[in-house]
N, C-alpha and C positions, 0 to 999 in steps of 0.2 A: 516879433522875436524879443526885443526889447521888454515886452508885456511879462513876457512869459516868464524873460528872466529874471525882471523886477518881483514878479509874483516866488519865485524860487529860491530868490534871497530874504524876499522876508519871509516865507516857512523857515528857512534854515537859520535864519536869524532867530526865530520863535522857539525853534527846538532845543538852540544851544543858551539860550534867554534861560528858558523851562530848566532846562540842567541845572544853571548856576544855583536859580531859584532856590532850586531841590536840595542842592547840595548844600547851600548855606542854611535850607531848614534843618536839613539833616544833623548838621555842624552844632546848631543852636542847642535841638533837640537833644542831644550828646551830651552839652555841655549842663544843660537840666536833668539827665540822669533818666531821659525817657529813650527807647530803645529804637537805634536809626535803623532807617527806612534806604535801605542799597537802590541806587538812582544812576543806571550810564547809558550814555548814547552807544547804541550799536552800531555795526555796519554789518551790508551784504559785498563789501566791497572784492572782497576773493572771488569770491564763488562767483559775480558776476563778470569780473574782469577775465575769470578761467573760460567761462562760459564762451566768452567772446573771442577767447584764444590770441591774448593780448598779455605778454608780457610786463614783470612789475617794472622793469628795467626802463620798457618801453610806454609804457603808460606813466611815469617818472617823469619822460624826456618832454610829453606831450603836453603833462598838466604842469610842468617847470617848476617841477622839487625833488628831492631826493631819491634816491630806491629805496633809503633804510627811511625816508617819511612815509612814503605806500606802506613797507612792512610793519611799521607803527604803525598805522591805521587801523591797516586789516588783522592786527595781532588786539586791539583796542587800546591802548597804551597812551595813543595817541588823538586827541579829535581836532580834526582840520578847520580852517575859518569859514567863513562864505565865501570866499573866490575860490578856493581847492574844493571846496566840495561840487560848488555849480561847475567850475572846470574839470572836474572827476564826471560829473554828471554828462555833461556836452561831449566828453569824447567816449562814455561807454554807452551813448543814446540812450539814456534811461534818467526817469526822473530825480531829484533827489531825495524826493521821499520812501523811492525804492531800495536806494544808498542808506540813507539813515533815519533811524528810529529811537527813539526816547520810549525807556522799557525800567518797569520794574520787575525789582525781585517775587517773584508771586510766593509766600508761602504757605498758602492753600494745594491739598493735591485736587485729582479731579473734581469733576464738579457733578454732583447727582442729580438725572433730571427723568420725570417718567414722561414716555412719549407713547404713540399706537406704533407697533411693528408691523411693517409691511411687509410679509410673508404667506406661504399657504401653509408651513410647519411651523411646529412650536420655536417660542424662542429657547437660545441654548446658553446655558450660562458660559461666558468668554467670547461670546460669536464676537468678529469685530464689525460695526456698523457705520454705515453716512450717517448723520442727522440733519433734519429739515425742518423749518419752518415752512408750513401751507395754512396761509389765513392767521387765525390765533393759534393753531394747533401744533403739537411738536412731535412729527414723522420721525423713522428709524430704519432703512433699508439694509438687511443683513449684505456681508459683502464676502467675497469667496476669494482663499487663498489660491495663487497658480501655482504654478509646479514647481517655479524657481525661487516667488516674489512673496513677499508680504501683501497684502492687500492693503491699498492705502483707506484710514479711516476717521474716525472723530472721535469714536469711544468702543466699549464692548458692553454687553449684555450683561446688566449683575444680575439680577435677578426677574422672574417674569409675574408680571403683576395680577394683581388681586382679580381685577376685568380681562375678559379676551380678548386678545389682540394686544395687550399692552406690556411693558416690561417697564422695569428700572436700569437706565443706562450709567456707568460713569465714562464721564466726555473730558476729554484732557486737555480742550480749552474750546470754549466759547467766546471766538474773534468776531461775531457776528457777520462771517461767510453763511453761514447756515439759514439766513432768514433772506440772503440773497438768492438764493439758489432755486431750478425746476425741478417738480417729480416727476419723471412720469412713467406711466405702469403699461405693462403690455409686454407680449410673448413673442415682437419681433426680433428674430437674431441679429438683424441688422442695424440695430439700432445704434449701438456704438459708434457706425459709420457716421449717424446722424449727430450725437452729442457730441462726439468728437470736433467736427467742424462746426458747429455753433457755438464751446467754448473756444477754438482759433480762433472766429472770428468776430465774434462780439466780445468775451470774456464771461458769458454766461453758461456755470455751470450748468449741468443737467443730470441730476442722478437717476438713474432706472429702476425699477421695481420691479423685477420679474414677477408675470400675473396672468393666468387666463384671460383672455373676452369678461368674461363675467367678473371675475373679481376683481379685472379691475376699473368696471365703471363702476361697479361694487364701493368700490375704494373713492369715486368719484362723489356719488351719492353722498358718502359720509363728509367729502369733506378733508380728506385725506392725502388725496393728489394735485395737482395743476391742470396734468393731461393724462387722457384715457386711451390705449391702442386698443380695438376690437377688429374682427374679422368675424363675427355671426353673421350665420345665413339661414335667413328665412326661408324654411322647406317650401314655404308655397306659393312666395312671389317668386322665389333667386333672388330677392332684393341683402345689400349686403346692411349691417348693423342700424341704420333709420329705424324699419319697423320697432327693433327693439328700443332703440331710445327713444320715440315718442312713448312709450309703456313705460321704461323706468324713468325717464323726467317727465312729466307731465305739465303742459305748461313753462316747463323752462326754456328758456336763449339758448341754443347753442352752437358752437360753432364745429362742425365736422370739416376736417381736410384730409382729401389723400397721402396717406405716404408711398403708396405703389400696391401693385397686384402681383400677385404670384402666383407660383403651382404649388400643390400640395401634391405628393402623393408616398409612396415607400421607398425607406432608404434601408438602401441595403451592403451589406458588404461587395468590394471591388469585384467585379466578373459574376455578383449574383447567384455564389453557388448553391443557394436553396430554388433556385427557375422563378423567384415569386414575381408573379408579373398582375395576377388578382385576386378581387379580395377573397376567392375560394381556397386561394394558395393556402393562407394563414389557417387553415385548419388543418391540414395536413399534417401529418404525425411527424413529429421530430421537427417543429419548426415553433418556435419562439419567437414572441411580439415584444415590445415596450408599448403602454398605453399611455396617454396624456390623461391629465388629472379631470375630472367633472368638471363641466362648466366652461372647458376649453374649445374652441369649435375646433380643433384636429379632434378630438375624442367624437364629439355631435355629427363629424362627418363620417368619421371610421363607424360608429352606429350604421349611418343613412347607408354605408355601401354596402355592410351586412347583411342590413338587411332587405335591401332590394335581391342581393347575391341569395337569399335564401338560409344565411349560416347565422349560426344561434353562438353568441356571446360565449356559451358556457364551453365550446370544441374550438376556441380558440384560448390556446396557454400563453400566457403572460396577458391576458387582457385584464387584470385586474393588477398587472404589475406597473404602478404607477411613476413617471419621470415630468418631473415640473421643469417644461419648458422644450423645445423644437429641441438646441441645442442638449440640453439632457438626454431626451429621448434620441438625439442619433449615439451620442457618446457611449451607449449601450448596446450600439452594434459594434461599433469600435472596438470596447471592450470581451465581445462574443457573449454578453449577456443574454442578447437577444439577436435575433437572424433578420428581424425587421421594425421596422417603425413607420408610422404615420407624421410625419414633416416635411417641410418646407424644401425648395431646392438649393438653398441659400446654405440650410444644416449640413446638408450631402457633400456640398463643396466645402465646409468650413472644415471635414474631416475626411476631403480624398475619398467618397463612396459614391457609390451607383446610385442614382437615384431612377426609378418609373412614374413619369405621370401619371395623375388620375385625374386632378380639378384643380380649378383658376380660384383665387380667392382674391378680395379685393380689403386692405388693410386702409385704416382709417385712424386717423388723430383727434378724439374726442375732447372739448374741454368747452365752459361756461364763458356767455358771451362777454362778461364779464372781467372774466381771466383773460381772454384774447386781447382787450384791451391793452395787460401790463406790456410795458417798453420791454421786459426782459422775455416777454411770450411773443413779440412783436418780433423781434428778433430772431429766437425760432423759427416762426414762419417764414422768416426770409430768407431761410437757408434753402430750405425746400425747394424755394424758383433756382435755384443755384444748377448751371449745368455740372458744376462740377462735381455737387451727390450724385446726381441723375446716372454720370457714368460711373462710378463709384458701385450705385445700387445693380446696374446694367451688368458690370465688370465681373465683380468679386461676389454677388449676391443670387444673379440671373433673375431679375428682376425685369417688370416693362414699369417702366416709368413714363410714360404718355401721358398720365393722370395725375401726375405726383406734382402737391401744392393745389389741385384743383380743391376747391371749395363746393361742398355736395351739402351744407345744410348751414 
């Protein structure tokens, strides 16, 4: 303890050093007719102390100074020495460099930077996006507003570049979070349950990239991702995604983990009042599909069951009406777009609908043997053994997790 605090009084002794420093350049600089440079230590001291549901009164009493010297602080007015800031620190359990920070005035606005968009549509001028560093490259994952919320982001789309797949972003600040951070691409609905508890509990971001199977080890291929989610199936072993990846990596490491198995089959509205129970239903007159985009294995299964059923693509309506992503495509029975869809049981429950089995599929965590190495993908993995996704995925998902974290390549 001792260490730690020795170590916390001399950052904070460095930060307010760094102030003076600045300030007396600043001061100089003035006084030569050259144009100052605005220099102050900030605080999160409100916002954290709120957070904790700790009074200024009370947080006064504990670090043994005043109310109106807290409301100084946290108004900035005021900056406190080394013993009030380490004793601000020790009773709101947070570091002090959480508390204070040494900030300049920036006056540059955004910052332009061209990266590859990780999307199946074009980019849109204003879309707000993540950004990511993978490797040398610099990723873009568009990001969707909800119904109440802003979408939290790092910049928007100015404009869409000269090459496919790429655009010009402006990003409204590069704190270098972004070269911290995981991608990873794939078409499980449930995956938020997974990034969510891997930034709890390591602190490692994880942004997604909604993607087919294909595009997105597509996306891996190039270079683009960390990690790849597929569910292909081999029509001729039942083997699930292997076959394909010894064809598109050839010769490469890699490492495949389970994320869990599930069912596929059609979600339909509450009580099922179209009776669609196979895949002959969906040709029936007066009944509308939503289809998953090429390249998706729900689209490659909804084929297979076609056509063993004998029914031709072209007597089924809405099969050319495309929804990128399980959750899309239920949200369009939701909406009465369509009477049925081809997804996940995971989709059915995330919107209150009926769901019919048809088949098991077995989803998988693609990425280079390489990449499994990093501490921040090591970490990843370790949530995976965690009972407490397992019922999570079991729970809220209907998922079997017997296999989930196993290693299959």
């Amino acid at each position: 303890m001792m260490g730690v605090a020795y170590t916390r009084r001399n950052r904070v002794c460095a930060i307010l050093a760094c102030a003076l420093v600045k300030i007396a350049q600043t001061t100089q600089a003035t006084r030569q007719g050259a144009q100052p440079v605005k220099v102050r230590v900030e605080n999160r001291l409100a916002q954290i102390r709120k957070s904790r549901g700790v009074g200024a009164s009370d947080l006064a009493r504990r670090v043994n100074v005043s109310r109106q010297t807290i409301h100084a602080i946290e108004a900035g007015t005021y900056v406190p020495n080394t013993e009030v800031a380490l004793h601000l620190a020790r009773h709101l359990e947070v570091s002090v460099d959480e508390l204070f920070a040494l900030k300049e005035d920036a006056a540059a606005g955004p910052e332009l930077l061209s990266a590859d968009m990780l999307s199946a549509e074009p980019a849109v001028p204003g879309q707000p996006v993540r950004v990511s560093q993978v490797g040398s490259r610099w990723v873009s994952v568009p990001v969707s507003a909800l119904p109440f919320y802003m979408p939290e982001a790092d910049g928007i789309v100015k404009s869409a570049g000269r090459a496919k797949g790429r655009a010009q972003m402006l990003v409204f600040a590069n704190d270098g979070a972004a070269r911290k951070r995981l991608v990873l691409a794939g078409c499980d609905p449930a995956t938020g349950l997974l990034t969510s508890m891997v930034e709890k509990s390591s602190g490692v971001e994880v942004v997604a990239a909604g993607a087919s199977s294909r595009l997105a080890l597509h996306w891996m291929v190039e270079g683009k991702v960390h990690i790849a989610g597929s569910h292909l199936e081999d029509p001729k072993s039942g083997e699930f995604n292997l076959p394909f990846l010894r064809k598109q990596f050839p010769g490469e490491e890699l490492t495949v983990v389970t994320f869990a198995r599930w069912e596929e089959g059609f979600v339909v509205a509450p009580g099922n009042p179209k009776g669609i129970q196979k895949p002959e239903d969906l040709a029936r007159r007066g009944t509308r599909i939503a289809n998953r985009e090429p390249g998706s294995g729900s689209r490659a299964l909804l084929d297979r069951l076609l056509e063993t059923a004998g029914v031709e693509t072209a007597r089924v309506f809405g099969y050319n009406k495309v929804a990128f992503g399980h959750l899309a495509a239920a949200y369009t029975v939701v909406t009465g777009e369509a009477d049925a869809c081809l997804a996940t049981r995971s989709a059915a429950q995330a919107f209150h609908l009926d769901f019919v089995p048809l088949h098991s599929a077995r989803y998988d965590l693609v990425m280079r043997r390489q990449t499994a190495q990093l501490p921040a993908v090591q970490a990843f993995l370790d949530v995976l053994q965690r009972a407490a996704l397992r019922r999570k995925l079991e729970v809220l998902a209907g998922y079997d997790t017997s296999t989930t974290g196993a290693i299959v390549m």
